[in-house]
N, C-alpha and C positions, 0 to 999 in steps of 0.2 A: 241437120237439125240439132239442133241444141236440149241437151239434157241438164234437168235439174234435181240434183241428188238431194232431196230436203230430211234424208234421215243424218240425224247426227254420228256424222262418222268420228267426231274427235271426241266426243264423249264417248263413244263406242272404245276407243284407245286409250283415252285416259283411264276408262274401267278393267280393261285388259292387263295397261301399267301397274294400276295397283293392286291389283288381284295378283300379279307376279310379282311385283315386290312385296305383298305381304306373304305370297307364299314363301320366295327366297329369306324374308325376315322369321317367319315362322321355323323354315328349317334350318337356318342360323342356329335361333335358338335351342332348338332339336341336339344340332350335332354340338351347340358347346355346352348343355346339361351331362350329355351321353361322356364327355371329352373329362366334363368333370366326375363324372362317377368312376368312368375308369381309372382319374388318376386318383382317385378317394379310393378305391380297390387296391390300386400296387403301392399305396401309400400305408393301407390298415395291414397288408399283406407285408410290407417291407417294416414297418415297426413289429408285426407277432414276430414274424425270423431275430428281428435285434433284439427284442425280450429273450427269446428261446437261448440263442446263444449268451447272450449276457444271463442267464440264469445257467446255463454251463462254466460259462469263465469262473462265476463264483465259487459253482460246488469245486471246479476243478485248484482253487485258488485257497480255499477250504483246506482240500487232501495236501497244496504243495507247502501253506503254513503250518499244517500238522507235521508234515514229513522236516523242514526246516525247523521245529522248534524239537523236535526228537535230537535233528544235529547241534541244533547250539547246546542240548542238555551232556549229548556225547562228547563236543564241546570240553565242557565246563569240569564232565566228569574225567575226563582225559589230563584238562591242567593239573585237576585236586590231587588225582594220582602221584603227576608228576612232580609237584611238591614233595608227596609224601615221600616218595623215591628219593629224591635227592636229599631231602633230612637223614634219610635212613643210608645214603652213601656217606654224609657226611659224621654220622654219629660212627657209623664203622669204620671211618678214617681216621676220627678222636677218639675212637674208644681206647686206643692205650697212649695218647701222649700224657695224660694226670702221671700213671704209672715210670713212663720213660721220665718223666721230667722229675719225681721224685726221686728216682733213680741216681739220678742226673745230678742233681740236688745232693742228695747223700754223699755222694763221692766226691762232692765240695768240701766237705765240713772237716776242718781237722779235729782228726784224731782227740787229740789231747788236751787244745784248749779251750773248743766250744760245744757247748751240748743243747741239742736242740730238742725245745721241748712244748711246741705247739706249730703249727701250719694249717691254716687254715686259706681256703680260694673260695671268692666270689665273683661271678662276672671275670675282670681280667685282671682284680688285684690279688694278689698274695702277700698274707701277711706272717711273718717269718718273727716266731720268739723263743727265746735261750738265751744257755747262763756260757759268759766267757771268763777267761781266768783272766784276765784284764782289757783296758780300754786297747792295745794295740791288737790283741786277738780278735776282738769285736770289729775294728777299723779295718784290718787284712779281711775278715771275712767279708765283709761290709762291700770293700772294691773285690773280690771273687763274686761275689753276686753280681756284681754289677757288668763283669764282662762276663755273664753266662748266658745264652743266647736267646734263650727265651724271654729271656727281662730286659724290661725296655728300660727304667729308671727304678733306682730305688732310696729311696728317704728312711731316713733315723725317725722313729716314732716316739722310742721313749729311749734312757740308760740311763742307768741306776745301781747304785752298789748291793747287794745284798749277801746278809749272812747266813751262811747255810750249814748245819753239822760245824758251828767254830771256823768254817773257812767263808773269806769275803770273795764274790765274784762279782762279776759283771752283767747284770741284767739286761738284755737288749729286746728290741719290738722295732722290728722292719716292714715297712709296708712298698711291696714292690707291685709296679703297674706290667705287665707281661705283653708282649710283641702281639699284633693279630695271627691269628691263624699256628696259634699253640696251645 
């Protein structure tokens, strides 16, 4: 015998169909809301950690520009020093050439025919005036100067006759430039 199945069986499956695809679409959506919340979690959780550390790096960047600008200060204070030092080595190292050079100087000057009666130093010239008993004593003294080691060059400023007590001399004015490092 022949049976006749008149209940809808394909509607019956097409209703099955999609009552399971809507549930599989349903929890689709389920797990990729869920998918996004967790990564909105390790997301707000991994930027508080990079706040937290970066509000460390700063305080710690804080203490390491204070502790650096303590050094550039020691630094600074340390060159000042070391200027002042070396002024004070080199003023002690010229504190007696003025002395030796006058010295020095004196035991240039003859005796008899030149008397020296002003010296005066600025900077690195000397300028050198006195009375000689004539133009050749002034010119001898003039080249004695001039090979004395401290003097680099030295120029005629002025010469001039003058009478003094009834006797005529030789007025001179020298201006000599001095070697560095005298």
């Amino acid at each position: 015998m022949i049976k006749i199945n008149l209940l809808p069986y394909r509607e019956k499956e097409k209703k099955e169909n999609l009552s399971r695809q809507i549930s599989i679409i349903v929890g689709s959506v389920v797990v990729f809301i869920l998918l996004l919340v967790l990564v909105h979690v390790n997301m707000t959780s991994a930027i508080s950690n990079l706040e937290t550390k970066n509000k460390e790096a700063e305080s710690s960047l804080a203490i390491l520009n204070k502790k650096i600008g303590d050094i550039e200060k020691y630094k600074r204070d340390k060159e000042e020093l070391e200027q002042k030092l070396d002024v004070i080595v080199t003023l002690e190292k010229n504190r007696l050439a003025p002395v030796k050079i006058l010295d020095d100087l004196a035991m240039l000057v003859p005796t008899k025919s030149i008397w020296l009666t002003k010296i005066t130093q600025k900077d690195n010239r000397l300028n050198i005036e006195g009375n000689g008993r004539d133009n050749i004593a002034v010119a001898n003294f003039m080249k004695t100067i001039e090979n004395f080691e401290p003097i680099q060059s030295v120029d005629l400023i002025s010469a001039k006759r003058v009478e003094i007590a009834g006797i005529t001399f030789q007025n001179f004015n020298f201006s000599c430039v001095m070697k560095r490092g005298f």
